[in-house]
N, C-alpha and C positions, 0 to 999 in steps of 0.2 A: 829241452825247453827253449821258448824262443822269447826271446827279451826284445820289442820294436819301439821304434821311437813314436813321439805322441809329443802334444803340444797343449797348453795351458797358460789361460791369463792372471797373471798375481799381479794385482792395484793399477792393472788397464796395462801392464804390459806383456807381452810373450815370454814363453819360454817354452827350450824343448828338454825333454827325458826321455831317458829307455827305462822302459817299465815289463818287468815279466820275471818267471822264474815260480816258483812254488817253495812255500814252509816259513819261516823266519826273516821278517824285514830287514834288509840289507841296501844300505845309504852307501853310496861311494860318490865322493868329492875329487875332483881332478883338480891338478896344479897349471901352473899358467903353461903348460907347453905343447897345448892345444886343445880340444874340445871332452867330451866324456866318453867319446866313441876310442875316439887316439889313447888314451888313457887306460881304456877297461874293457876292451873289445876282448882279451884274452879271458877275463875276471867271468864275463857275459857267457862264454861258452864253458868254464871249469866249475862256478859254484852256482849254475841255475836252477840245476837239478835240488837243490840242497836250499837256496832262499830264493824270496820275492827281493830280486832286485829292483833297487831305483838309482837311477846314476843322471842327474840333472847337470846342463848345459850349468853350469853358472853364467850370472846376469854380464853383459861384456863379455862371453865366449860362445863362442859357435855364433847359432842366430836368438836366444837367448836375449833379448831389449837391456842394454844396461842400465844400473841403477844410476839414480842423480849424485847421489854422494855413496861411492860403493868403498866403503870401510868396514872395518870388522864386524861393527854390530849390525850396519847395514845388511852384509851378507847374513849374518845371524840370524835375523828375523824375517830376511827371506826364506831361508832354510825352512825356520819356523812356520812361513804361511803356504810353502811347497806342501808339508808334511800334512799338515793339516788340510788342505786343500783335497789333498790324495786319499784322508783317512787311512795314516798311516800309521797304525798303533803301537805301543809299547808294549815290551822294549823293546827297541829295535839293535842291529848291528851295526857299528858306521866306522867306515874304513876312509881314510885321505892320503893323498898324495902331493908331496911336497908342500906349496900354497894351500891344496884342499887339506892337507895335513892340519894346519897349524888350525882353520875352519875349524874341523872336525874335535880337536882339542877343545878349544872354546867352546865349540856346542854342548860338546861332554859334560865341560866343569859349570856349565849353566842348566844341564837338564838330570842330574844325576840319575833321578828315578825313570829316566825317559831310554838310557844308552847303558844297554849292559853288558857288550864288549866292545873297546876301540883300536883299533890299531892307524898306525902312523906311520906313512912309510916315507921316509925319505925328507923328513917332512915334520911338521909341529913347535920351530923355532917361532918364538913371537915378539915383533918389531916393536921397540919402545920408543917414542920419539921423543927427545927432549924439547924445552922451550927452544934452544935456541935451534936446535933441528927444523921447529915446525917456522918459526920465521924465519930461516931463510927460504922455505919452501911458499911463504906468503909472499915474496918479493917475485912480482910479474916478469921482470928479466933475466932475472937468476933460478928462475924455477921454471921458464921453457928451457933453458942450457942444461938443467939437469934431466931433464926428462927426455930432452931429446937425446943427449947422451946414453939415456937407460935406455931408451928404443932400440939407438943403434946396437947393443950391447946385446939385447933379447933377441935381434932383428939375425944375430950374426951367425955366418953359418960357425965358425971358431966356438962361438959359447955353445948351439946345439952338437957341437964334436965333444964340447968337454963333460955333458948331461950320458952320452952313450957309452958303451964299454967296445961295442959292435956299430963302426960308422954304416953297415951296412943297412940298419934300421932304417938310415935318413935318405929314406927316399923321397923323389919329389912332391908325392903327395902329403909327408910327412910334415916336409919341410915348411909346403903351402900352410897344412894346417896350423902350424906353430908360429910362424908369422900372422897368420889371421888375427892368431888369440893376442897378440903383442899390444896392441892397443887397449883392450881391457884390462890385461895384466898391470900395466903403467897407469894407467887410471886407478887402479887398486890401490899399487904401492904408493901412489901419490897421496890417495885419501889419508890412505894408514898413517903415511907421514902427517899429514895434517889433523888427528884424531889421537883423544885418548885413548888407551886400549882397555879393554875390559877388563875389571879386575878380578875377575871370576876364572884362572887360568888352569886349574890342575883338578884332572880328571878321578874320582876315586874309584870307576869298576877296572875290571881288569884289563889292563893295558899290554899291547905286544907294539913294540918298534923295531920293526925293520929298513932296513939298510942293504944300497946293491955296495958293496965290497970296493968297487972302480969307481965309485959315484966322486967326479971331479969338480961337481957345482957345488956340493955340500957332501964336504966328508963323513968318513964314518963316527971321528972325536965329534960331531955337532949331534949324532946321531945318541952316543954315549949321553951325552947330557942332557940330553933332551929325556933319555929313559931315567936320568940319575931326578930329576925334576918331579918325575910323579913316582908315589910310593907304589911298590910293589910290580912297577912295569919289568916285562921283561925283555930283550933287545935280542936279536939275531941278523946276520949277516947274509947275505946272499950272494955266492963267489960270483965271477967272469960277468957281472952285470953294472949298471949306474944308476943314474936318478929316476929309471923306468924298469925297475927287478921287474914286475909284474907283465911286462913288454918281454921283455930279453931272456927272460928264465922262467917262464911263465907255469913249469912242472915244477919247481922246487920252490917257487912263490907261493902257491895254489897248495899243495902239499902241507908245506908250516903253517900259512891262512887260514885253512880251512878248517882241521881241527881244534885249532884254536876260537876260532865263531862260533864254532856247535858247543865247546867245551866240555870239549876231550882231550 
């Protein structure tokens, strides 16, 4: 089955998705560490046969138009007017990763009747900002020093060595793509700092959290709690991988996934 990419206007701006596959709606959310192709290109050839994939550029990644103020619920109700846009009915499946992780959570715990299996991979912790969090993030000199600092940080080849298990992943293509997405991603974390968060956080159909094993940006204990948070989730490991199992181990990611989506 061949899943291609396509392009779409939501509120006068672009965006792109891969769209294809056959059987059961299937949503996948990428994290900041490049585009939805970098992300799910493994995911696009092991379950197409099995669902109608959709894996959308988010807004600030790839070429994707960013949104004005891209926060939680901003991203939210984009998601929101993606789906409906596409006529994408219920229920669907929605799987996230990392950044798309925590996305995907909030979608859940705001559409119950919409998402009836989720999975989290690597992924679904959610940033509370305090008051005095978000002012210091309003102070115009002290909130370029931070964000420039978060760039270099995302920018660096050191932070994408500690995301992999296998540095061999990080090839120059990879790497391009992953600094492309760098600027969206910090736009993100910025709103979020500046934003309440949704109080709508825990998901009630059935939840799988997975976890690559070697993941050094986000341990496996964050991964724990994150399962311990929604009732009934259940949490698995994936050995000799990091914060892209579905990249690195793409037969033993796909394997546990997938039966789990169909539910079986």
């Amino acid at each position: 089955m061949t899943v291609s990419q396509q392009s779409i206007t939501i509120e006068g701006r672009r965006a792109k998705f891969w769209l294809g596959g056959t059987g059961k709606s299937l949503v996948l959310l990428h994290g900041g560490l490049g585009d939805a192709r970098q992300h799910w290109q493994p995911t696009f050839k092991a379950l197409a046969d099995r669902f109608q994939i959709l894996a959308p550029d988010l807004p600030g990644f790839g070429v994707s138009d960013p949104l004005p103020m891209p926060g939680y619920q901003s991203y939210l109700s984009w998601i929101t007017y993606l789906l409906e846009l596409l006529n994408i009915g219920g229920p669907i499946a929605l799987m996230g990763n990392s950044f798309g992780a925590t996305l995907a959570r909030l979608y859940t715990a705001e559409n119950t009747s919409y998402v009836s299996r989720l999975v989290l991979v690597d992924g679904g912790h959610i940033t509370d900002a305090n008051g005095c969090a978000r002012a210091l993030f309003r102070v115009p000199g002290l909130n370029g020093i931070i964000f420039a600092l978060a760039r270099q940080i995302s920018d660096s080849i050191g932070n994408l060595k500690r995301a992999v298990y296998d540095e061999a992943l990080l090839t120059p293509d990879f790497i391009a793509t992953a600094r492309a997405a760098s600027p969206g991603f910090i736009a993100a974390r910025k709103q979020i700092g500046l934003s309440s968060t949704p109080t709508l956080r825990t998901p009630t159909c059935p939840t799988l959290v997975v976890w690559g094993e070697a993941d050094r940006l986000s341990s496996p204990v964050a991964g724990h709690q994150i399962a311990a948070e929604i009732p009934g989730a259940k949490f698995s490991l994936i050995p000799n991988a990091g914060h892209l199992p579905q990249i690195e181990q793409p037969a033993a990611f796909h394997a546990l996934v997938g039966p789990f989506l169909t539910g079986r």
